[in-house]
Structure formats: C-alpha cells, structure tokens
C-alpha positions in Angstrom: 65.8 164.9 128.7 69.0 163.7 126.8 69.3 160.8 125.6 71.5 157.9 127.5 74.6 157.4 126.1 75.9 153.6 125.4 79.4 152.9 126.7 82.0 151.8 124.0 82.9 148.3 125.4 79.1 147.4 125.1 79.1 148.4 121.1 82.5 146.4 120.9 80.6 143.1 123.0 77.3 143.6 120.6 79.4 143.7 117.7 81.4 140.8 118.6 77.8 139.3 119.8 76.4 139.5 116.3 79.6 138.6 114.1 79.5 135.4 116.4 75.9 135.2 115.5 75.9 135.3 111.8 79.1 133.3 111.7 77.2 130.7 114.0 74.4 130.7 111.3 75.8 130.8 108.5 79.7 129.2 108.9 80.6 126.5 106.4 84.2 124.1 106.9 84.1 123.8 103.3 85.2 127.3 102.7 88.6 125.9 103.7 88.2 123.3 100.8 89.5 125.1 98.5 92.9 126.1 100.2 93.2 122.3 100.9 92.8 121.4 97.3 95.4 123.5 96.2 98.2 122.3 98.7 97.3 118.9 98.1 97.7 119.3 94.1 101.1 121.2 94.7 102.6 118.8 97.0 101.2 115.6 94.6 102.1 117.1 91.7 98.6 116.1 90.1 95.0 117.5 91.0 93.4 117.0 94.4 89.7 117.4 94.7 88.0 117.0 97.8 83.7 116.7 98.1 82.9 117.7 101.7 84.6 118.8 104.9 83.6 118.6 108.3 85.2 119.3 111.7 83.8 118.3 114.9 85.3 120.4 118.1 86.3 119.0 120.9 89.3 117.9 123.5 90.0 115.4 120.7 88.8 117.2 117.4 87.5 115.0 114.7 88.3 116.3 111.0 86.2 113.9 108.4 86.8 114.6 104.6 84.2 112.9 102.1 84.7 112.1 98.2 88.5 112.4 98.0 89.9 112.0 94.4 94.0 112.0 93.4 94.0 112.3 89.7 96.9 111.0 87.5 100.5 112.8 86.0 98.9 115.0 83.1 98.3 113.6 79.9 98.5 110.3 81.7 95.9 108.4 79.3 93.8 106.5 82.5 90.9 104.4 80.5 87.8 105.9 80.9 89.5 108.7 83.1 90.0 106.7 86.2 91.9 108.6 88.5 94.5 107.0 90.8 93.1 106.9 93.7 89.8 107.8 95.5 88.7 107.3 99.3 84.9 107.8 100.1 85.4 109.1 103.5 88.5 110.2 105.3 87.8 110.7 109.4 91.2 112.0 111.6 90.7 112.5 115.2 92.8 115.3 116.7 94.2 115.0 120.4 94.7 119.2 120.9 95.4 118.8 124.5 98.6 116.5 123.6 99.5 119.4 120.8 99.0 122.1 123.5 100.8 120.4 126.3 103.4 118.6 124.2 103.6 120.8 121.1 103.2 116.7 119.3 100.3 115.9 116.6 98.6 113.0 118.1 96.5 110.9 116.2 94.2 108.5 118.3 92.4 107.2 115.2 92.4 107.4 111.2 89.9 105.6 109.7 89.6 105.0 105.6 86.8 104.2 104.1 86.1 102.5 100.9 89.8 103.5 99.5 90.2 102.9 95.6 93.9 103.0 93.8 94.6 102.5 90.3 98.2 101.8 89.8 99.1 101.7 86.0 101.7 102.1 83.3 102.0 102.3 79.8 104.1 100.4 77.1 106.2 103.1 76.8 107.0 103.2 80.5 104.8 106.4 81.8 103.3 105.3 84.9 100.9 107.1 87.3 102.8 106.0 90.6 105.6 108.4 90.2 105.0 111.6 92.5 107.6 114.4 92.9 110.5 114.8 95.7 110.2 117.9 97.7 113.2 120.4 97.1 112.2 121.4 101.2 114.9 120.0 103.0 113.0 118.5 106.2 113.9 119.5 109.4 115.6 116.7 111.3 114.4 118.1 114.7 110.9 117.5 114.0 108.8 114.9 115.3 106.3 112.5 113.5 103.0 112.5 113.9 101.9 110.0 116.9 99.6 107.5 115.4 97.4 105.4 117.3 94.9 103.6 115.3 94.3 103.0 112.0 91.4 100.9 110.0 91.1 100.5 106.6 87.5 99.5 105.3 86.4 98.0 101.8 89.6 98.9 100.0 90.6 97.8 96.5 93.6 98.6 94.1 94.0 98.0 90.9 97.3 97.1 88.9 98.2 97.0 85.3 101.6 97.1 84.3 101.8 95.7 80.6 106.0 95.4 81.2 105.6 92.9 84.0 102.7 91.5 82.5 100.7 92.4 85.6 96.9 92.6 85.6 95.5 91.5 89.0 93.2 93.3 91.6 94.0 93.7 95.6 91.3 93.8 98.2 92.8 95.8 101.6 91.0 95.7 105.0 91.9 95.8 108.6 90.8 93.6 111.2 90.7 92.2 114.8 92.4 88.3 115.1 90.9 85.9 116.9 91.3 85.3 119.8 94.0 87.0 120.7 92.0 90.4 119.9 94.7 92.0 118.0 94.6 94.3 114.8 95.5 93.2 111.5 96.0 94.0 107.8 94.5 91.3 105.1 95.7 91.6 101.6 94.2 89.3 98.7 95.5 89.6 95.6 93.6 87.7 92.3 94.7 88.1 88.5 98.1 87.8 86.2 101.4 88.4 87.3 104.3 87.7 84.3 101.5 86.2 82.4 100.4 83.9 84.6 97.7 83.0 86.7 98.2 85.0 90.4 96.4 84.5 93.7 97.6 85.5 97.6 96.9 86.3 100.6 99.4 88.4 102.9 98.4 88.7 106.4 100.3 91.2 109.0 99.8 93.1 112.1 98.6 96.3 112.4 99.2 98.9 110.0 101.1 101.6 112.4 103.1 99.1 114.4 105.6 99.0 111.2 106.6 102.1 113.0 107.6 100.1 116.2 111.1 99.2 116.1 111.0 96.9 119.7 107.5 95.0 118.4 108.0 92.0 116.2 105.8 92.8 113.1 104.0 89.7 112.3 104.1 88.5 108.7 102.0 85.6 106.4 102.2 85.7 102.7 101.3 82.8 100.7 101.8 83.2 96.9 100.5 80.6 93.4 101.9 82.8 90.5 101.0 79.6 87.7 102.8 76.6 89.0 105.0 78.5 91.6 104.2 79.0 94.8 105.6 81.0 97.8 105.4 81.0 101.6 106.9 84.0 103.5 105.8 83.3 107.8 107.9 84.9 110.4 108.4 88.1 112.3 110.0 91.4 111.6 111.7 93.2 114.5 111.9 96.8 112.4 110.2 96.7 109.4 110.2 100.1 108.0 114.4 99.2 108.0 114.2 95.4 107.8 116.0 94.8 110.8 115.5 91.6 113.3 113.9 89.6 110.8 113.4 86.3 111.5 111.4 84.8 108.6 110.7 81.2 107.0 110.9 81.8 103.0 110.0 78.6 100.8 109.6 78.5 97.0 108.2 75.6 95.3 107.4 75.1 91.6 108.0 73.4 88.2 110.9 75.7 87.1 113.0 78.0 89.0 113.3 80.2 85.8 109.8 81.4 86.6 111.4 83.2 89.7 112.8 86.2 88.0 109.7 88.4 88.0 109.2 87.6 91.3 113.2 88.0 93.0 114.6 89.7 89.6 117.4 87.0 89.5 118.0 85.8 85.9 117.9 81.6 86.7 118.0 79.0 83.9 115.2 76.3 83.4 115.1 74.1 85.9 112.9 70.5 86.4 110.2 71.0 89.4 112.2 72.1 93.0 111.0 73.0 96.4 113.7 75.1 99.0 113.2 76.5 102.3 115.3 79.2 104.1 115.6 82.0 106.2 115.3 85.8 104.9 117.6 88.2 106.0 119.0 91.6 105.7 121.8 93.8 106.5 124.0 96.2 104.7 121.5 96.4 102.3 121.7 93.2 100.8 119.0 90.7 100.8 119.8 87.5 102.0 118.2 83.9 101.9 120.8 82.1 104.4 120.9 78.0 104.8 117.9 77.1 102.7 118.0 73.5 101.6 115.8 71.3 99.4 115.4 69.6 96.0 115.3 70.4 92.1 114.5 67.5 90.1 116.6 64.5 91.4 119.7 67.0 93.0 119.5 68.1 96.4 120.7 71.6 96.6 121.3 73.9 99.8 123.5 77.2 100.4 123.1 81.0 100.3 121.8 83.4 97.9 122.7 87.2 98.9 121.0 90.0 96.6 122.5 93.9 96.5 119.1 95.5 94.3 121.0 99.0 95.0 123.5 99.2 91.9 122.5 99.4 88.5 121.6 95.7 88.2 121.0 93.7 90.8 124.8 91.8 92.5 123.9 88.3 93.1 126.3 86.0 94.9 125.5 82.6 95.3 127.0 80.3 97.5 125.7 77.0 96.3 126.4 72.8 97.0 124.8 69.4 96.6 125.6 66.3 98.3 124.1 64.0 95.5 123.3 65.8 92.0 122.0 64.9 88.7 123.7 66.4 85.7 120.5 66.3 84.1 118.8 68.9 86.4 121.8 71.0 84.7 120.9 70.8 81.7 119.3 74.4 81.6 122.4 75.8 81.9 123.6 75.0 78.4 120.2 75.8 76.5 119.1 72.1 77.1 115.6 70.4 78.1 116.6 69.8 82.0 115.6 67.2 84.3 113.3 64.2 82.7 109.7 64.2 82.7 107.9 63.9 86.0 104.3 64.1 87.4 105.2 67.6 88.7 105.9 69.4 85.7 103.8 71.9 83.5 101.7 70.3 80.6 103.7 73.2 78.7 107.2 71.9 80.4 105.9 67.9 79.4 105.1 69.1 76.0 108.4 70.6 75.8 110.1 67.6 77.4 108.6 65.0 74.7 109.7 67.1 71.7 113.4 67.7 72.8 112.8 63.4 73.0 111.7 64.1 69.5 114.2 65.9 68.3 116.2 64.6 65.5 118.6 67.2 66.6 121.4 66.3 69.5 123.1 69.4 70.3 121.1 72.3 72.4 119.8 75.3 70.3 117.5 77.5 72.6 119.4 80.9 72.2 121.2 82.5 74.7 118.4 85.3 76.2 120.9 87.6 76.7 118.4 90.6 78.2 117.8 87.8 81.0 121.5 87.6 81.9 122.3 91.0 81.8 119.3 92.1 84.2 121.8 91.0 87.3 125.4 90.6 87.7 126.3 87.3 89.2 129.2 86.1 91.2 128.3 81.9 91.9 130.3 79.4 93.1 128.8 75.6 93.1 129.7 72.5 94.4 128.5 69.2 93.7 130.0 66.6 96.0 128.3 63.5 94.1 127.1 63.1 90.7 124.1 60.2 90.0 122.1 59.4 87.4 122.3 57.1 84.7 125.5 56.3 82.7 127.1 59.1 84.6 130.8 58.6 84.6 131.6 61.6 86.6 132.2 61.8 90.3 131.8 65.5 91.2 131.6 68.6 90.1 132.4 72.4 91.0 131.9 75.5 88.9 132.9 78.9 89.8 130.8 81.4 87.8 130.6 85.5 87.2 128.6 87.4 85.3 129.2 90.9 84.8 127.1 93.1 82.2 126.6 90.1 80.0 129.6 88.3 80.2 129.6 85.2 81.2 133.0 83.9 82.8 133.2 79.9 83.7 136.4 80.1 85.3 136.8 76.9 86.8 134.0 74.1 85.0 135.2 71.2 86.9 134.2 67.4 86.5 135.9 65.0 88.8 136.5 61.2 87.4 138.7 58.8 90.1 141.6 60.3 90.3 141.4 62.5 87.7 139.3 65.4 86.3 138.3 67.3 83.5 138.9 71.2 83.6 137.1 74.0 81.4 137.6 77.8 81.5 135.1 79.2 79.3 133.9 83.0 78.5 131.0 84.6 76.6 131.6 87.8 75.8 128.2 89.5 74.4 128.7 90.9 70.6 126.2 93.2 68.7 123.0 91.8 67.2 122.5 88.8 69.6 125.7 87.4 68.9 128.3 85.7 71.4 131.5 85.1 71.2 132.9 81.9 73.0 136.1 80.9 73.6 136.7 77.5 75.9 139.7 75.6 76.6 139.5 72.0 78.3 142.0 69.9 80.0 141.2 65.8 80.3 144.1 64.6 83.2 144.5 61.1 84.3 140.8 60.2 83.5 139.8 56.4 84.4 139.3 54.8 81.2 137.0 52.3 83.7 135.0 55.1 84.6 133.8 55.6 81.0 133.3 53.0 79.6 131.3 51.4 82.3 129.1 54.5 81.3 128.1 52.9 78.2 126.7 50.1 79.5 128.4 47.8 76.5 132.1 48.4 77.0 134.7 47.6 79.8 138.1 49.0 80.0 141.1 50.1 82.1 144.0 52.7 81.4 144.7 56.4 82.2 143.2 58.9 79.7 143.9 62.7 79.1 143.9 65.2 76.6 142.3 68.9 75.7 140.2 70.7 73.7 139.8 74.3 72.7 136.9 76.0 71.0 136.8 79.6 69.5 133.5 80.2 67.9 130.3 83.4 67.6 126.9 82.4 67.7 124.0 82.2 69.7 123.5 78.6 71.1 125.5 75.8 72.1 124.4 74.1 68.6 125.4 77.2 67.2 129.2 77.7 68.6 129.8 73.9 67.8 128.5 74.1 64.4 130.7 77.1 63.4 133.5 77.2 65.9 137.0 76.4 65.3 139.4 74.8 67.7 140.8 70.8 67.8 140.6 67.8 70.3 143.4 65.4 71.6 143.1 62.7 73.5 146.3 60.4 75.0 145.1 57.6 76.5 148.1 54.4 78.3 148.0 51.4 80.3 145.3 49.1 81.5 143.3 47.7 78.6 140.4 48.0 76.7 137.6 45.2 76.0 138.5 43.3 73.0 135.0 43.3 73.0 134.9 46.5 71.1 138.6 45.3 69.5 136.8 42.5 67.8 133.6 44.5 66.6 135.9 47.4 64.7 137.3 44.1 63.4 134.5 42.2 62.7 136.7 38.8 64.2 133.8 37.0 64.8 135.7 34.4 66.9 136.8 36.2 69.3 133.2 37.9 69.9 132.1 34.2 70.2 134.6 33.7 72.5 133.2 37.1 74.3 129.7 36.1 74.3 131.2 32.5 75.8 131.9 34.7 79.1 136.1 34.2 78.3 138.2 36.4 78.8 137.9 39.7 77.3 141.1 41.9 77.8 143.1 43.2 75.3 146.0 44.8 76.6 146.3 49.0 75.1 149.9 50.4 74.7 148.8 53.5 73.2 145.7 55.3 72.1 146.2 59.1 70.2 143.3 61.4 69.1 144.2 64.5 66.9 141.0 66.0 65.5 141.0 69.7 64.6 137.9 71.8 64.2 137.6 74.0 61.5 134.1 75.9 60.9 131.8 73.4 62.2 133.7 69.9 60.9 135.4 67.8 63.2 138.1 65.9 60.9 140.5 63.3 61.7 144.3 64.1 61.3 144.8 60.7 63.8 143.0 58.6 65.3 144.5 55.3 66.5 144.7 52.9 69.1 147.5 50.1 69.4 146.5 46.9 71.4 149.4 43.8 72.1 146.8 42.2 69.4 145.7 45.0 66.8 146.1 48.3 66.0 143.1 50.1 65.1 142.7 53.7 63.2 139.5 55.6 62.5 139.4 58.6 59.9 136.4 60.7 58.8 134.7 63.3 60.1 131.9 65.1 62.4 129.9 67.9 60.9 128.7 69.6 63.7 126.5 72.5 61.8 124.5 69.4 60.3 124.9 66.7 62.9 125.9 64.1 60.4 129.3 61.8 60.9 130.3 59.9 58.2 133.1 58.0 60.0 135.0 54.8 59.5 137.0 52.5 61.6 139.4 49.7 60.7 141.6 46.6 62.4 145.3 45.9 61.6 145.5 42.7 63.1 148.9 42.1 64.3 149.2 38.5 64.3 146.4 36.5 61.7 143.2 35.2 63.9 140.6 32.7 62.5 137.4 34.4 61.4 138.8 37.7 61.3 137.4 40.1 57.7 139.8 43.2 57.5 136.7 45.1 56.8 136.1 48.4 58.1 133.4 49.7 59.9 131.7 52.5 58.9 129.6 55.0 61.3 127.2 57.1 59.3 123.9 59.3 59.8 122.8 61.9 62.7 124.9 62.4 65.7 121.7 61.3 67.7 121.1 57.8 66.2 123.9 57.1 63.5 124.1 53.8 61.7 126.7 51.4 61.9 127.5 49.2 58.9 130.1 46.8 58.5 132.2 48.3 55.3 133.8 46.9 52.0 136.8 44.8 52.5 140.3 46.4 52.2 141.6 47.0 48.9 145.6 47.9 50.1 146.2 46.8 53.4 150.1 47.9 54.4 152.2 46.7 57.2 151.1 47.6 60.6 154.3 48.8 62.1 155.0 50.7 58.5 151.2 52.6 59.0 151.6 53.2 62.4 155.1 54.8 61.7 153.4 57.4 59.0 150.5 58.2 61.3 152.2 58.9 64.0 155.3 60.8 62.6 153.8 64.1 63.1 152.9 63.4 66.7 156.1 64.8 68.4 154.3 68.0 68.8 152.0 66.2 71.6 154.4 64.7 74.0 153.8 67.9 76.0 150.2 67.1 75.9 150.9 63.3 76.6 152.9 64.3 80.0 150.6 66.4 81.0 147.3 64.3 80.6 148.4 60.7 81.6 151.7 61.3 82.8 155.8 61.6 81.8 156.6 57.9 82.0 154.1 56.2 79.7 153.8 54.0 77.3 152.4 56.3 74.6 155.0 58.6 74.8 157.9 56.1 74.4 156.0 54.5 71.0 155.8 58.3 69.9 159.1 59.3 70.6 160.5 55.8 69.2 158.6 56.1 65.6 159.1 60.4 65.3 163.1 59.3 65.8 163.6 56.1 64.1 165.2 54.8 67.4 164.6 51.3 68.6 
C-alpha cells in the first residue's frame, strides 16, 4: 500500500506552526537593544546604553526600557565617570489603534522613573550639555507626537558650572494639587549660585500642557540667591513661545548689583531695594513693564526691556523717581551708595563703615569694565525730586548709552531754582584697563541761596554760573581727577553773600559779634570770578576773587587732587577800615576730607584794593562769554570786567 501523501499547504502551516513555536519559546525584546543603542548614540552624539527592554502587546502597547545611561561629549573629564544622565525605568504606552486609524503617534502615558542628570562644565568652557543639530531638514508636514500624560518620579540633577559659580542640586517630581486634583511639576533647587547661598522652589502645571497654547500654564517660582530674593506668580498663555503672559515679578535684596547672574544686566551697587512688576514678552524682547518700588531712600518705577538675541544683551531702560536720594547714586560713580541700614549685608556694613573710614574723599573702586561690556545699554532717568541731607539740587535727569564699553552721559542734568548744571561725559574703553574720560560741564543761573543753605553754616543770594572741563585716562573717578587736565570757572552777580563768611576770611571779629548778636548779616556781592586750571592732577589758582560793597576777597593756592591735600589760603581787602578787623589770611590746609583751617600770619605788603583788583582781573576779558552765558548779559560782573580789562570808567 503506498504511502499517503501530505498536501503542501499543511508542510507550509507546520512550518509556520513550529517557527511560531520556537520564536514563542525562545523570543527576547532585547535583541532589538542593540539597534536602539546605536541610533540613540548617533542622534546624541555620545554613547547610549540601555539595560533591559520589554514590550507588552496590546490595543495600547506598553514599551518599558530599564537602566538607561546618556554618557558625556568624549574626553569630557566627568569626576568619577558620571555620566550625564541616567533614568532607572522608562515605561511608554502606545495607542496603535489611533496610529492605524489616524496614522498619529499617541502617547496616553510616559512615566520616568528615578531620572538622574549631571549638567557640568569646565574652566575652560567644555560642557556636557551641548548635543549636535541634525543636518535632516524636518518635514514641516509632520505631526508631533500626541502626549497625554507624563509623571516624573524621584528625579535629581546635578549642576556645576565653575563660570557662574554654580554648585547646587535640583530634585524634579510630578504631582496631583490639592484639591483641585490637577497635575503638577515641583522643582527645589539647594546649593550656590554666583557664589552664594541658593535655595527655590518653582511650582507649575503639568509638564505637557506647555504644549497647549489656549491653557494658561500656571507658574510659582520663589528664589533666595544670598540676600536676594525673587518671586515670579502668574500665568502663561503659550509657554513654549512666551506669549499671553501675565506674570507678577518682584526682586528684593541688599544690592541690585547682585542681579546680573540672575537677568545678565550689568547694574551698579545699589543700598537694599525691593520692585514689583509685570513680565512680558514680544518681539523677542523681555520686558518688565510698570514695576515700582524702593532702593535705599529713592522710590524708583518704570520699564526695563531686554533683547538677549544679539551679541550682548540690548537693555533699554525707561526709568523715574518722584522723590530720590543722590546717595542711593552713589554706585554709579565707584562710590559706597546709600547709608548704612538694618537691611544691608554684614559684608555691605563692613564696607559702609570703612568708606566712613576712609581718609580718602574721592571714589577709587575701578571701573569693572568686563561688567559693562556684558550688555549694551540705552537708559534714560528721571528724577523729579532730590532729598537728603544738605542736598542743594532740585532734580535730576540723565540720558545714558552704553555701547561695547563706552559709556556716553549725554545729558547729566542737576536742576537748582531756576537754573541747572549740565554734564556730557564719555568713557571710551582703552587697552589694559584703562579709560579715557572726557567731561565738559555747564553751571547756568544757579541760586547762590540754594547752596549755601546746603552747608548748613552759610546764607547767601545771587545768580551763579560757570563750567568745567576734564580730559583725563585712568581707571576710577579718584583716578581721572588725580591725573586729568582741564580748568574750572565760576561767575557768580547780584544778591549777597553772608558777611558771616566775609568776616571769618577776615578774621573782623566785630562784625562776627555783631553776627552771633542775630544783626544783620548781608553783605552785598558785585562780583565773584573763579579761574582755576587743572593740569595733571593740581587744581591751581590763576583767580580767585570775590568783591563785596565792603571787601574784596582773593584766595590763591592749590588742590592736588592725586594726593587729596589743599594747601589754600584766603585773604580780606577791606574797603573801608572796621574796628577789630586783622588783615590776616586764612589758610586751608590738609586732606580734602577734613582739612584744617588756621588763621595765617599777618600781611607783610598789603596794596590798594582797586590797584589789585585791576591786576587780577586784567586777563579776565577772555570770560565775558562765559559770564553771559552762566548768569546773564547784563550783570554786574561783566561791567567790573570790562571796566578794569579797558581802563574805562
């Protein structure tokens, strides 16, 4: 009998029977490991390693990945070969019935577990953060993948980045609010930022609905880097482009300077402050619109809009204050600012009590020019009201630029009464730390009142006016003034000026009785001139005098500003004789911050009044310009000059 013959499809079924079989028993995901290592590294530009792979079939297929390590650039040198990042487990679920029907890759859930990231640099500036751009151009047609959930459990990152000074560790997890039952991601971040002490917590919404452009995206950072701290509560519309934002920023600490390695604007020292604005952004500028508060005893409000996408950073400041202290400004020219207060730094008090100290008078913190050119600046500030004590101005404004390092004050302007003093002043950056300044300064119809009530010991009226120039390389305000040339006049007319101070330069002790007796104290001024050029550091006299219905007065000496020493004198030609009066000089010597004044040796040669004044005022014609200009056409002063530079009555 022969044998029954098998039909071919039942071999091909058997076959396919037994291959199912054996793949059955013995099929492994992680043969696929291998392929997915290698893509990964390619596309990260660094090695990929992956420990275990599993897939679970299904409608909605689960894919979970354990033990996934990212290593660093090559010969990145990681301490003890921590690699930059490293997730325990990895689970993806898989909707296949949205891919088949909708040809989309929906994600219902990702869930991280246990992520680790080490983010580092070097001092050289490698840094493992870096990964390559794709040459692939990306097709604009194609959809993202549909995300629905994502958790995040037990995650921690690690930063050190020696330029910013940065040493602090992050703690990530996701969570559900309550009540409202909503997701969210919780941030805490604990170590040193620029240096200092860092602690914050940043609370949003969930993680994927930064993809949402119509859902407000939730935001809560608070922020102590030292003695700063920030508060950054609102809502983002789209925050992926940072659109729709509508978001509360405050910044509070003991000195604004401390800002720049948090906002990367250069600032100068400031005392304590606290503002609060709104954040905004458009046209890819970042924008903190209407904030208002204090710093040191000056309120201070405006708008502060930030372009980070040129080289350096454009700032442009809109800036005002209805009431300001010139001594919160003092940062601005290399001095201690504000006075000390229970808010400052034990470092800032420290500081405070030895500028106090300091035999010195004139600023010498260098100019940190790395600090300015980090941003170009365009700031304009007005200060409607100036307080503080013995503070003879009335206002201020200053319209500011910095571009690449050069500083360009182009209007400094102090308001006194009816008149004000104008400076235009530029710093152009030279090689080795080295600036070169050049400042010109215009004094027009200054109230003589105004000043002298400043002092607290004089009293005087009249109209005052002048300028001054300086041209000078250096490093520091000490520095430009103690080797810079330039000169200072000064015109002053009209009103009077206490005879109080007439009668000291004098030593007429009767009339100081009579001063102390509550009499009257004016002495009428016809003229007052002030001619004193600058020449590398020394202020000298070429005239100084001041010509009263009673006396005429003349000081000669000099300032040496590189020192700080004046070694000055000042004497009285009385014009008719006064009991008690000792034509004796007085003499003004020592340090420009606490000089000593000495009544001098008597007069050997003492000429005729109207014969002196003629010789020191001969070569004066030149400043009649200057007279006009500062205190007017029709004055005094420029009558008595023209009438002793002639020889006409």
């Amino acid at each position: 009998m022969a044998a029954r013959r098998i039909p071919t499809w039942t071999k091909i079924v058997g076959g396919v029977a037994v291959v199912l079989v054996l793949v059955a028993a013995f099929w492994s995901w992680a043969w696929f490991i291998p392929l997915i290592e290698t893509r990964a590294s390619a596309a990260a530009g660094r090695p990929v390693s992956i420990g275990d792979l599993d897939v679970d079939l299904g409608r909605v297929m689960r894919v979970t990945l354990d033990d996934i390590v990212v290593g660093n650039p090559e010969n990145f040198p990681a301490p003890e070969n921590a690699p930059f990042a490293r997730v325990g487990r990895l689970s993806v679920d898989i909707d296949v019935v949205a891919y088949v029907r909708r040809h989309v890759v929906s994600l219902p859930q990702i869930a991280v577990e246990r992520p680790e990231v080490y983010v580092a640099a070097t001092d050289d500036g490698q840094n493992n953060y870096t990964f390559p751009t794709s040459d692939t151009p990306s097709d604009p047609d194609a959809k993202p993948p549909e995300i629905r959930n994502l958790t995040i459990a037990d995650g921690h990152a690690k930063v050190v980045i020696p330029k910013l000074k940065a040493d602090f560790d992050l703690t990530i997890a996701t969570r559900v609010a309550e009540p409202t039952g909503k997701p969210q991601i919780v941030v805490d971040a604990k170590g040193r930022y620029a240096g200092q002490p860092i602690t914050g917590r940043l609370i949003g919404g969930a993680v994927l609905a930064l993809q949402e452009e119509n859902q407000p995206y939730p935001i809560d950072l608070r922020l102590a880097n030292g003695p700063t701290k920030v508060t950054l509560v609102g809502t983002v519309q789209d925050p992926l482009h940072f659109k729709g934002i509508d978001v509360k920023l405050s910044f509070a600490g003991a000195d604004m300077a401390a800002l720049m390695p948090l906002t990367g604007v250069p600032i100068p020292a400031t005392p304590s402050y606290e503002v609060t604005g709104n954040l905004a952004y458009a046209d890819g500028k970042i924008r903190f619109e209407n904030f208002s508060g204090k710093v040191g005893n000056s309120d201070l409000e405006g708008t502060i809009a930030v372009d980070p996408g040129s080289e350096r950073p454009h700032v442009v400041a809109d800036l005002a204050s209805k009431s300001v202290d010139l001594e919160d400004l003092g940062g601005f020219i290399g001095a201690q600012p504000g006075d000390a207060n229970a808010q400052q730094t034990q470092q800032q008090k420290q500081e405070f009590a030895a500028a106090k100290a300091d035999p010195k008078l004139l600023p010498d913190e260098p100019i940190n020019m790395p600090k300015i050119r980090a941003a170009d600046v365009d700031l304009t500030y007005r200060g409607a009201k100036i307080k503080g004590r013995n503070m003879p101005f009335d206002s201020i404004g200053a319209d500011l630029t910095i571009k690449d390092g050069r500083i360009t004050l182009k209007p400094l302007t102090l308001g006194v009464g009816d008149g004000r003093i104008e400076a235009d002043i530029d710093l152009e950056p030279l090689a080795q730390d080295r600036t070169r300044m050049r400042a010109d300064v215009d004094f027009r119809h200054l109230s003589l009142s105004r000043l002298m009530k400043a002092t607290q010991v004089f009293e005087g009226e009249g109209t005052l006016g002048g300028k001054a120039t300086l041209h000078a390389t250096g490093n520091s305000m000490a520095t430009f003034l103690g080797n810079g040339d330039g000169e200072l006049i000064l015109i002053m007319t009209g009103g009077d000026l206490s005879s109080l101070l007439v009668s000291l330069s004098g030593l007429q002790f009767g009339n100081a009785v009579v001063n102390a007796l509550g009499l009257p104290t004016r002495s009428p001024l016809r003229c007052m001139v002030v001619d004193m050029p600058l020449k590398a550091g020394v202020l000298e006299t070429k005239v100084v005098v001041i010509d009263t219905e009673a006396d005429n007065i003349y000081g000669n000496g000099s300032v040496n500003l590189k020192t700080e020493q004046i070694d000055y004198r000042i004497r009285t030609e009385g014009k008719h004789p006064t009991v008690g009066s000792i034509p004796a000089p007085i003499n003004i010597s020592g340090p420009l911050k606490s000089p000593t004044i000495l009544p001098g040796a008597e007069a050997a040669v003492r000429g005729g009044a109207a014969a002196l004044l003629g010789a020191v005022l001969t070569p004066l014609a030149a400043l009649i310009p200057t007279i006009q200009l500062g205190v007017g056409e029709d004055t005094d002063c420029g009558e008595l000059i023209h009438r002793v530079t002639t020889g006409k009555p």
